[in-house]
N, CA, C and O of each residue as an XYZ file, in Angstrom:
476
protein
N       8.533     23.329     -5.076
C       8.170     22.419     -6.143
C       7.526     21.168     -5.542
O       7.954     20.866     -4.428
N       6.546     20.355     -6.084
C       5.644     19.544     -5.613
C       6.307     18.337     -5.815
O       7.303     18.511     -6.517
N       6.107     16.931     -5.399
C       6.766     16.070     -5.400
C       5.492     15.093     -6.287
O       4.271     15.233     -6.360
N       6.492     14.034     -6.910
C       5.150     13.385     -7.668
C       4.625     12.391     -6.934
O       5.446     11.802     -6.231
N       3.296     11.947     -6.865
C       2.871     11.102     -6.061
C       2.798      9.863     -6.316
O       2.397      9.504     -7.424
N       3.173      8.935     -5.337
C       4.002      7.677     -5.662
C       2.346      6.734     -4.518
O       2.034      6.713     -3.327
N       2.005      6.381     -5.280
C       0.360      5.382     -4.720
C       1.045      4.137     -4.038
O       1.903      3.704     -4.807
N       0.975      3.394     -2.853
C       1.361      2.610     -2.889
C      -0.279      1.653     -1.927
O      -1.080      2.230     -1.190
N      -0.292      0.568     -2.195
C      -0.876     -0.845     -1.950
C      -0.823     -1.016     -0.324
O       0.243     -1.542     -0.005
N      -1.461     -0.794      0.532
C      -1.223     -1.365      2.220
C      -0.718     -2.919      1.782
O       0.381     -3.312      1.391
N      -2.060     -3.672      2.026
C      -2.396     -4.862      1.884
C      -1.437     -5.968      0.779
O      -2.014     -6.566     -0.130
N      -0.272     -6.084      0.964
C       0.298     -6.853      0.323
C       1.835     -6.114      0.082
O       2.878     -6.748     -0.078
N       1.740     -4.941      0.094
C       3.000     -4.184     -0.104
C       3.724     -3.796      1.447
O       4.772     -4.272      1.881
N       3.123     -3.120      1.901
C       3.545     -3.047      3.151
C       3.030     -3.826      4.429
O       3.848     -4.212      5.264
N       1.491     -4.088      4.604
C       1.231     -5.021      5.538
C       1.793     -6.508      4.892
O       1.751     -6.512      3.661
N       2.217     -7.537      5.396
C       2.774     -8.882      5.115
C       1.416     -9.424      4.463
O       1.549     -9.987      3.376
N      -0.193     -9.297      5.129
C      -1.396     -9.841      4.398
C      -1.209    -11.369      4.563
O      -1.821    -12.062      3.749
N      -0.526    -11.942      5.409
C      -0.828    -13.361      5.375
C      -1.794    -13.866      5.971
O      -1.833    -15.079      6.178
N      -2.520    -13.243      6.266
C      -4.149    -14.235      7.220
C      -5.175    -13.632      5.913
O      -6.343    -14.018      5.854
N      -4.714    -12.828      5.068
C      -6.025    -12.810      4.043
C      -6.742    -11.035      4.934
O      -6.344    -10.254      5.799
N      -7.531    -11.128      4.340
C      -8.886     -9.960      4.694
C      -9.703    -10.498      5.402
O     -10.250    -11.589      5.242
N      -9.860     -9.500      6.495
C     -10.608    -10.200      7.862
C     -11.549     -8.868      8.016
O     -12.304     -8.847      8.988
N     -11.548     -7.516      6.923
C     -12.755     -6.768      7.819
C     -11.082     -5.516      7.862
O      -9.882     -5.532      8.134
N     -12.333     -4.479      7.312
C     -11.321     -2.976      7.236
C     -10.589     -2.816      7.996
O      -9.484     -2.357      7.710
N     -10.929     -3.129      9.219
C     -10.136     -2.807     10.606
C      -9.720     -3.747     11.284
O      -9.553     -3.627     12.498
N      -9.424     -5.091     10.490
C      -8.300     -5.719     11.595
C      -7.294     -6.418     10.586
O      -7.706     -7.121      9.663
N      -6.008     -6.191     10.811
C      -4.854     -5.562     10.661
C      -4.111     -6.616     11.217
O      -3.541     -6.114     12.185
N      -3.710     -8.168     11.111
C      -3.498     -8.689     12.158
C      -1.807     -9.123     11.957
O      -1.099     -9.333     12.942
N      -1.319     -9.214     10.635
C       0.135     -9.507     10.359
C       1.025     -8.155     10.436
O       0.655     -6.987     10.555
N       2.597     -8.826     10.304
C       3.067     -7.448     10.636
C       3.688     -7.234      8.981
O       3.257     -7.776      7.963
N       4.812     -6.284      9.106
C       4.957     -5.656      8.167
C       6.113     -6.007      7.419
O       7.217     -6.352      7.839
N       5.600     -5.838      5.937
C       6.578     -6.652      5.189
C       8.085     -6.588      5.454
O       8.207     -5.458      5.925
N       9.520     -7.239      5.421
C      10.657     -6.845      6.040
C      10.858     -5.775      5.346
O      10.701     -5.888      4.130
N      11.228     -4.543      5.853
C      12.469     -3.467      4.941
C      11.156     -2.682      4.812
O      11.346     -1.660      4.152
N       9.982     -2.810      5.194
C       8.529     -1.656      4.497
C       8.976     -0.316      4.783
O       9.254      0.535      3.938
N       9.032     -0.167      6.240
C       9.613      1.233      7.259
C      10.356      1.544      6.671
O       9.951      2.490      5.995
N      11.706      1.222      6.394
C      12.638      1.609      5.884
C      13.182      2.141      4.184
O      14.036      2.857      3.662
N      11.968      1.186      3.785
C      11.747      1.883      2.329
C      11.434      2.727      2.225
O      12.055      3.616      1.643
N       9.984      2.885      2.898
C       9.448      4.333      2.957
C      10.096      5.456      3.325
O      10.011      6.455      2.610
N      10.720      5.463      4.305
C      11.418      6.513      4.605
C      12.398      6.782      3.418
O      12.506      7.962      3.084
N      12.974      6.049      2.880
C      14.100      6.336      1.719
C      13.292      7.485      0.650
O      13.707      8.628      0.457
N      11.772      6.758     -0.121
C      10.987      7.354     -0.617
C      10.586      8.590     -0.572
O      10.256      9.107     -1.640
N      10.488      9.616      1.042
C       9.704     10.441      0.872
C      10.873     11.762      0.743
O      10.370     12.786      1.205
N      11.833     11.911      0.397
C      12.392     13.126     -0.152
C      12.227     12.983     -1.478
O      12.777     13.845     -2.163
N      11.425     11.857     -2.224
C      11.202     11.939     -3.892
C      10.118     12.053     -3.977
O       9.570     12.455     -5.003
N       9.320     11.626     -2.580
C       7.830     11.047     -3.581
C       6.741     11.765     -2.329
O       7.171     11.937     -1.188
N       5.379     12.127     -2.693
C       4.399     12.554     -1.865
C       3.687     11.089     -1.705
O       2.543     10.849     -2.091
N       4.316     10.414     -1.248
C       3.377      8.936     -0.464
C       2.132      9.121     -0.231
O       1.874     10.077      0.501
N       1.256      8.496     -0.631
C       0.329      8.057     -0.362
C      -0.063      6.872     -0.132
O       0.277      6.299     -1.167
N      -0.791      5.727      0.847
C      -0.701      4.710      1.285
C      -2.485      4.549      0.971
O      -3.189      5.461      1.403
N      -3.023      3.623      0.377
C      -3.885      3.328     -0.253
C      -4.556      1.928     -0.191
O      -3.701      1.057     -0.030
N      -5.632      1.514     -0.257
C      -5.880      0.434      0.264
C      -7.882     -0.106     -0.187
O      -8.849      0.649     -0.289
N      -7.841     -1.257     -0.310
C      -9.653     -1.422     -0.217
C     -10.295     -0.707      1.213
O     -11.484     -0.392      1.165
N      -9.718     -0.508      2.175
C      -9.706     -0.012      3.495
C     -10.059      1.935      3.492
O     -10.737      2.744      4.126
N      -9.196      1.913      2.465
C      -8.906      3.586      2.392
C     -10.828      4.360      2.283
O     -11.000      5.487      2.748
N     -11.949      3.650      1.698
C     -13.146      4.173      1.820
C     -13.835      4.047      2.968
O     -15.057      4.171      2.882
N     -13.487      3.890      3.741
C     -14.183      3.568      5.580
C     -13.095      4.282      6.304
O     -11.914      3.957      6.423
N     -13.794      5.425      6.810
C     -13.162      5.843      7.789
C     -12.657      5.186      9.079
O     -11.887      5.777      9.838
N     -13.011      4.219      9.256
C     -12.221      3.123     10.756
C     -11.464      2.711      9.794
O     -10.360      2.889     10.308
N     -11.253      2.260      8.701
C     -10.000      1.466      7.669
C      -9.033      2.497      7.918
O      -8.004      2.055      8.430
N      -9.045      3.789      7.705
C      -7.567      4.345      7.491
C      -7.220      4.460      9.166
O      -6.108      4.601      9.675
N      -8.202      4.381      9.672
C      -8.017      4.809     10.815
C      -7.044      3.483     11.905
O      -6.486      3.521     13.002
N      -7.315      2.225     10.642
C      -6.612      1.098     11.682
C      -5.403      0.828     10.680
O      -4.414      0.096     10.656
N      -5.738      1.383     10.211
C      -4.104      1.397      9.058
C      -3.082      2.768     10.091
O      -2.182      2.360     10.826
N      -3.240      3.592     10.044
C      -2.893      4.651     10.558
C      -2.141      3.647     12.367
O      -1.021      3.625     12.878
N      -2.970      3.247     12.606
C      -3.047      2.375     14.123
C      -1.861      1.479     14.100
O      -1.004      1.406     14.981
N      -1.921      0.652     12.737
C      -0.974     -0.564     12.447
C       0.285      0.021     12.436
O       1.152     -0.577     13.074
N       0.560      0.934     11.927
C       1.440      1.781     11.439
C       2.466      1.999     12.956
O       3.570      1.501     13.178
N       1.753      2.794     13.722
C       1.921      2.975     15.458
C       2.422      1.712     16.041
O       3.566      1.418     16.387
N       1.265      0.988     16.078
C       1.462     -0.476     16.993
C       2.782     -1.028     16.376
O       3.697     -1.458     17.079
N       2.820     -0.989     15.064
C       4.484     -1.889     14.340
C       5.463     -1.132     14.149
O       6.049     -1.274     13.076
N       5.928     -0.160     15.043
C       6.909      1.004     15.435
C       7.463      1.769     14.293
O       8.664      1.840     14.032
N       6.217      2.507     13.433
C       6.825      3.282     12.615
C       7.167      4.755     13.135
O       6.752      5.138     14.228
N       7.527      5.131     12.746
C       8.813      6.387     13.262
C       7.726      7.376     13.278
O       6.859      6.983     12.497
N       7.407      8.447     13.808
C       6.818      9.697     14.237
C       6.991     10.485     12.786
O       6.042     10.683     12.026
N       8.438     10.927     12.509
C       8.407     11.703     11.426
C       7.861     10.846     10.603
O       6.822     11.456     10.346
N       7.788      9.569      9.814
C       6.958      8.660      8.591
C       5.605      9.281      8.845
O       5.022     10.157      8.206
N       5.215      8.567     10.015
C       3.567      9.045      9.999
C       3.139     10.307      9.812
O       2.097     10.499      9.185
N       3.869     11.342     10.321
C       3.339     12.509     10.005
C       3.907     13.015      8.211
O       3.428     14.108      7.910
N       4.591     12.536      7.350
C       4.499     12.647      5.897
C       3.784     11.306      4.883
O       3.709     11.165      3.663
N       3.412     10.611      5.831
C       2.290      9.734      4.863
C       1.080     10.370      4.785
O       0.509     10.781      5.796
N       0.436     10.543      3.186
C      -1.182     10.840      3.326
C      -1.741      9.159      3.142
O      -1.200      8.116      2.776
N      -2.963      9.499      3.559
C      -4.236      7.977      3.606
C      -5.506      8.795      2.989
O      -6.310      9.390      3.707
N      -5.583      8.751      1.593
C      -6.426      9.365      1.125
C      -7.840      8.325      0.835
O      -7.985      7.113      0.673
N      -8.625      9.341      0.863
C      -9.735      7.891      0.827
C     -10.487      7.581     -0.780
O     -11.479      6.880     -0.982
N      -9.670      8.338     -1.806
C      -9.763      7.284     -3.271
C      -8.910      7.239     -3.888
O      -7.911      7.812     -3.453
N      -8.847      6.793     -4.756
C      -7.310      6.593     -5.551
C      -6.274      7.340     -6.102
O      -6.292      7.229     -7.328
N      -5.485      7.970     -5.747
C      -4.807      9.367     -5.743
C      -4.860      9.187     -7.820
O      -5.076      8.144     -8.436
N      -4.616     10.412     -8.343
C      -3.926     10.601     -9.689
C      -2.626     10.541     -9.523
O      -1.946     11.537     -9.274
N      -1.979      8.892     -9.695
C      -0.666      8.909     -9.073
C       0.154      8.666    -10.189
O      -0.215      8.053    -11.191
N       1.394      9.204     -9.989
C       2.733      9.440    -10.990
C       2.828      7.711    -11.449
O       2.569      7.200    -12.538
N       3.335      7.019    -10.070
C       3.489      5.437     -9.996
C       2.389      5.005     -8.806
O       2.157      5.641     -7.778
N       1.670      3.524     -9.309
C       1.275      2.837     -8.228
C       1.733      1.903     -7.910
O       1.906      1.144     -8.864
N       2.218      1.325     -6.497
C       2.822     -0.201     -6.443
C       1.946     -0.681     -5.748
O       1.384     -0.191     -4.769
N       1.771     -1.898     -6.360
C       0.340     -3.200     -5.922
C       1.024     -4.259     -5.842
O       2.088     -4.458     -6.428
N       0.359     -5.139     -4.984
C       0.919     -6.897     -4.984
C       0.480     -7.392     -6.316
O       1.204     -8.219     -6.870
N      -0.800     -6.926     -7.007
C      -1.830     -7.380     -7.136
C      -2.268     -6.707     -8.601
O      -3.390     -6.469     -9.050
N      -1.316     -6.555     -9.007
C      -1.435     -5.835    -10.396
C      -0.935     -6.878    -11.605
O      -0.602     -8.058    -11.489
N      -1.006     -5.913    -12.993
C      -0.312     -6.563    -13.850
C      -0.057     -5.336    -15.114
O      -0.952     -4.752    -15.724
N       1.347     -5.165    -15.278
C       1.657     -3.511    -16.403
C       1.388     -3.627    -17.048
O       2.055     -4.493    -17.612
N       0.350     -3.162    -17.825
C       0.445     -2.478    -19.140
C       1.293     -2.314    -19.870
O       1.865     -1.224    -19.895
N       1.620     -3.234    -20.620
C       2.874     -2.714    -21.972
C       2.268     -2.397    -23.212
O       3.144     -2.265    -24.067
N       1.282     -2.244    -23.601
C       0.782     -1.795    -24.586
C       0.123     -3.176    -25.332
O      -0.451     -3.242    -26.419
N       0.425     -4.284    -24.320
C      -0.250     -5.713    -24.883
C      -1.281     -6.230    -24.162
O      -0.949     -6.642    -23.051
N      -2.545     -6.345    -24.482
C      -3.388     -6.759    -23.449
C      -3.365     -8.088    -23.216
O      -3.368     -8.962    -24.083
N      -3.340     -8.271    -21.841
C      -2.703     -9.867    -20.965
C      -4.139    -10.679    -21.485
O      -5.354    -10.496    -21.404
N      -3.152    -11.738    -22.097
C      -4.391    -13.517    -22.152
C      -5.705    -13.661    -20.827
O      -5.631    -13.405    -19.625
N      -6.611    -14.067    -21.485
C      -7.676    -14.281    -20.129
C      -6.569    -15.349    -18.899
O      -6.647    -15.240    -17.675
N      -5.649    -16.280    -19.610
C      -5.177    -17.542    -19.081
C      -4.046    -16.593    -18.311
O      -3.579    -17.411    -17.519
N      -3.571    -15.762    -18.156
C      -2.699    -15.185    -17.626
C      -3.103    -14.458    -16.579
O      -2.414    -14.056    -15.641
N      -4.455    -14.276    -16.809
C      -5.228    -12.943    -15.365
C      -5.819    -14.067    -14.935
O      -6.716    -13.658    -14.196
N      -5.859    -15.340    -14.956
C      -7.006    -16.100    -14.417
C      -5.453    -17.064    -13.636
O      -5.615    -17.863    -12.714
N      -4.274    -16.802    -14.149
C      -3.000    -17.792    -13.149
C      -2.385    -17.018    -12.152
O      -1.716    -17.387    -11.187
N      -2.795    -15.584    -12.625
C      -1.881    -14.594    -11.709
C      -2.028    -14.846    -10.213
O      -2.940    -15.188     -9.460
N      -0.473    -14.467    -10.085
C      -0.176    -14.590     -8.500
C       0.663    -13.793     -7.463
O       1.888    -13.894     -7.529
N       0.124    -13.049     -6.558
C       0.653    -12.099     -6.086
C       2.043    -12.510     -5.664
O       2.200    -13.700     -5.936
N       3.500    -11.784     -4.901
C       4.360    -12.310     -5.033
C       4.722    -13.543     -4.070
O       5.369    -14.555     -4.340
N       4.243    -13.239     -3.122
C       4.102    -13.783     -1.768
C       3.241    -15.266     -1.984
O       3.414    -16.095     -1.091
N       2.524    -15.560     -2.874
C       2.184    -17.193     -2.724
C       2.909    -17.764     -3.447
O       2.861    -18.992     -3.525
């Protein structure tokens, strides 16, 4: 039986993202506290996918994939994460950088204050 696919955000969810966007491939903060360890909890429920503005350039997944290594993620993680390069048809997505849908469409004054969690 297939697992449902759970989209998740590099850039703010799991990388920390505090120097901002510097260019697909450099990667320079480390990783949010507890990221590794979430993930791993995740993948007996979920087909992970790790997703990103990065994910359409092949050197992007490729330094995501890198970051991943260099900030001691575990052998078995990396080999059950996919890095797909467009936006999976995903069950759930988690973003820094979003805002849900409840069936109410958000005020211009509300998308124009929004703030990811981290500032």
């Amino acid at each position: 039986m297939s697992k449902p696919i759970l989209c998740i955000d590099f850039d703010g969810v799991i990388h920390s993202y505090a120097s901002g966007w510097q260019g697909e491939t450099i990667i320079t903060d480390p990783p949010v506290p507890g990221a590794f360890e979430w993930l791993e909890l995740l993948l007996p429920h979920f087909e992970v996918n790790i997703y990103s503005s990065r994910s359409k350039y092949k050197d992007g997944i490729g330094a995501m994939f890198a970051w991943f290594v260099n900030n001691g993620a575990s052998a078995s993680l990396l080999t059950q994460l996919s890095f797909p390069t467009q936006k999976p048809a995903a069950f759930l997505t988690i973003d820094d950088r979003c805002i849900c849908f409840d069936g109410n469409f958000p005020s211009i004054l509300n998308m124009l204050q929004f703030k990811p969690w981290n500032k």
